[in-house]
C-alpha positions in Angstrom: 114.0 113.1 192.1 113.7 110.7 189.5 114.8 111.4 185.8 112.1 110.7 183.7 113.4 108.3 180.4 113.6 110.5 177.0 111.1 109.6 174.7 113.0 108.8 171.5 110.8 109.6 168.5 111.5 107.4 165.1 113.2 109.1 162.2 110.2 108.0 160.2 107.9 110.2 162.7 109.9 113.1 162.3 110.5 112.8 158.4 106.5 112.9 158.3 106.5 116.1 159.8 109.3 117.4 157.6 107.2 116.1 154.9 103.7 117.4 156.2 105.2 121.1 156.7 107.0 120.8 152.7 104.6 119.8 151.0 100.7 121.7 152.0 99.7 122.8 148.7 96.5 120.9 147.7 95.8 118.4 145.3 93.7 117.2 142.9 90.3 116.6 145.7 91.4 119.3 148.1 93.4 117.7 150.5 97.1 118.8 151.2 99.9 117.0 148.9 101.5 115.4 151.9 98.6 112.9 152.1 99.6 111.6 148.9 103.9 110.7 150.1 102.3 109.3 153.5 99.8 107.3 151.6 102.2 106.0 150.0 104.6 105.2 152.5 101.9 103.4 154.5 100.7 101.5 151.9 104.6 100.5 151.7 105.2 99.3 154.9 101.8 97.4 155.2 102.3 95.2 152.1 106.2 95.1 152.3 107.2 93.3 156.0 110.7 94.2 157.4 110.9 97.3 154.2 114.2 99.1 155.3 114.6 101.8 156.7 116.0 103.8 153.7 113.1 102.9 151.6 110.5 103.9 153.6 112.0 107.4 154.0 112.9 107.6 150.2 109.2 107.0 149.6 108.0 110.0 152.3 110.5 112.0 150.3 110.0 110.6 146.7 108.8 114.3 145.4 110.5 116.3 147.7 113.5 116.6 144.9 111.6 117.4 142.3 109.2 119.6 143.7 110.8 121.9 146.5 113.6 124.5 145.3 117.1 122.7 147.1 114.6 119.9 147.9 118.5 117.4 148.2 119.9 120.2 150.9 116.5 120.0 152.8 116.8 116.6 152.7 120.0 115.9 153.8 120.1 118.2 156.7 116.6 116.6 157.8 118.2 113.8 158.2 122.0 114.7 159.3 119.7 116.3 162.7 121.5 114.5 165.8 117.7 113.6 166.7 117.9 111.4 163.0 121.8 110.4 163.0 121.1 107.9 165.7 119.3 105.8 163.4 122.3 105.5 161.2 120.9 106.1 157.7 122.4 105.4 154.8 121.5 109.0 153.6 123.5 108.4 149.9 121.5 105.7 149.2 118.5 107.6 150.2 119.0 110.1 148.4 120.0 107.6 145.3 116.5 105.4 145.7 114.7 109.3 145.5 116.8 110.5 142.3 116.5 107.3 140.7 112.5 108.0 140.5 112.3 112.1 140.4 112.6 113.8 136.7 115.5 115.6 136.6 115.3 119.2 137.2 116.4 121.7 134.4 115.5 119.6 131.3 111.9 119.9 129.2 109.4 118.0 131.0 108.6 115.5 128.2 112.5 115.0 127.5 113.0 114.7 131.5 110.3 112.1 131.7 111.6 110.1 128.6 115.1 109.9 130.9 112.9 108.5 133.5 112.0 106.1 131.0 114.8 105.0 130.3 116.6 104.5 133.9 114.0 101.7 134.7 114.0 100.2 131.0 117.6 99.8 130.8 117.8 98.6 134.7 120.0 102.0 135.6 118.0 102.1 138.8 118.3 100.5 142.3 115.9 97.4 142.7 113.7 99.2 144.9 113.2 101.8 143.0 110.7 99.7 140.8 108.8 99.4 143.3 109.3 103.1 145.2 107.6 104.4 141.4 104.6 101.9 141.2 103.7 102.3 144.3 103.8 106.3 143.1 101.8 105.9 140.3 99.3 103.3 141.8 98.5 106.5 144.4 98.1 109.1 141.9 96.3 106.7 139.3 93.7 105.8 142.7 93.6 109.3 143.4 92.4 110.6 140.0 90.0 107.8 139.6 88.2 108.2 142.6 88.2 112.2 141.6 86.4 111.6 138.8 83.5 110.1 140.6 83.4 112.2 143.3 83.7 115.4 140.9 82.4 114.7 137.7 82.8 117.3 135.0 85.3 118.8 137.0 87.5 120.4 134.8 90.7 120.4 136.7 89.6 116.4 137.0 89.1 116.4 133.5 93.2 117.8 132.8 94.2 114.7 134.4 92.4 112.3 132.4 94.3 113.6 129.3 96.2 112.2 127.2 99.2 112.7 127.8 99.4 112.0 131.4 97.8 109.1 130.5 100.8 107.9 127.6 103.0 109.3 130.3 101.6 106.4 133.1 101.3 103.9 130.5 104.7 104.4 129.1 106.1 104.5 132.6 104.4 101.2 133.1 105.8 99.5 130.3 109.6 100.8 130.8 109.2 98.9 134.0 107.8 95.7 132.8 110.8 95.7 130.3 113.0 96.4 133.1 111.9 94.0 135.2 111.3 91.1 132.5 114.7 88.8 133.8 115.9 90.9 136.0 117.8 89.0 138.9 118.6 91.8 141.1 114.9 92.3 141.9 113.5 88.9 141.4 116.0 86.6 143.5 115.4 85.4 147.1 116.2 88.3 148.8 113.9 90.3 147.4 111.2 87.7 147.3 109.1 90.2 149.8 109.3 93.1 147.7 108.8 91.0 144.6 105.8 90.0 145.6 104.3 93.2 146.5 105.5 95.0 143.0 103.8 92.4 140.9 100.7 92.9 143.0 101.4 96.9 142.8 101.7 96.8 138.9 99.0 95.2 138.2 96.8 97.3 140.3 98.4 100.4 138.2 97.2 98.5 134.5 93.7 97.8 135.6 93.5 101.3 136.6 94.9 102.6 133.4 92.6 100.2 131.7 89.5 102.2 134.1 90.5 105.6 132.9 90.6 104.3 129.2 87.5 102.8 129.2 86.2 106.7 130.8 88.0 108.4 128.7 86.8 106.2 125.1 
């Protein structure tokens, strides 16, 4: 009899489903909030050729921290499973890239986002984390525009038009573009890839701003 060959499936596969069973609570138009990480992700990996490895599973796991109680332990241990390790992650700097876009946990949400603020500002994150929390808000910013003309006067819509989350995406915006103004570690030849694909992804996240001011006036 003839062994049949194993069918090896990728890390990224089986972070998805780690991912898809985490996070099932809707959002904003229904739909579970794993859509929103794997969105994300593919949007990643479609505009960013040769993205590693780490990245790709930072962005799947980009709210898992924040949102899930011991979100780091189910993290780690996701990936430390023997069916992962062959893939030899670099689970630190995983685990880095997600912290250095996640408010931190046990602080006052508007002091926790300020700290967020100020990480990308003052260039106290990893290069691809610029790009890791665009790409985040570009989702979410998409996802409540196209809300608001599928559900008009929707109330819960409506909460995410306010304000505040909208000073919170602007402000966000513009740590960023400080952060990034000079910056050598993202803009350099290396990183020409990636560069390219944050510009693109920023600008995407201002002219939607720009849409949900012009609603919202």
């Amino acid at each position: 009899m003839v062994d049949q060959p194993s069918i090896r499936i990728s890390p990224v596969q089986r972070v998805i489903s780690r991912v898809r069973e985490l996070h099932s609570v809707p959002r904003l138009d229904g739909s579970p909030y794993w859509t929103h990480p794997l969105r994300c992700h593919d949007f990643l990996v479609s505009r960013w050729k040769g993205v590693p490895l780490e990245c790709q599973i930072a962005m799947l796991f980009h709210d898992t921290l924040e949102d899930i109680e011991n979100g780091e332990v189910i993290i780690r241990e996701t990936l430390e499973q023997p069916a992962i390790a062959h893939a030899e992650l670099d689970i630190d700097r995983i685990i880095e890239l997600i912290e250095n876009v996640t408010t931190p946990q046990g602080v006052p949400k508007v002091q926790a986002i300020e700290i967020v603020e100020r990480r990308f500002e003052a260039r106290q994150v990893e290069p691809e984390a610029y790009l890791l929390k665009a790409v985040d808000i570009m989702d979410n910013t998409n996802d409540i525009l196209n809300c608001v003309f599928r559900l008009p006067g929707n109330p819960d819509v409506q909460k995410h038009m306010s304000k505040s989350l909208m000073d919170k995406y602007y402000n966000y915006g513009n740590a960023m573009r400080n952060g990034l103004r000079g910056n050598r570690n993202v803009w350099n030849e290396q990183r020409e890839a990636m560069g390219g694909v944050l510009a693109y992804v920023l600008k995407v996240v201002f002219i939607n701003l720009c849409r949900m001011d012009e609603i919202t006036s």
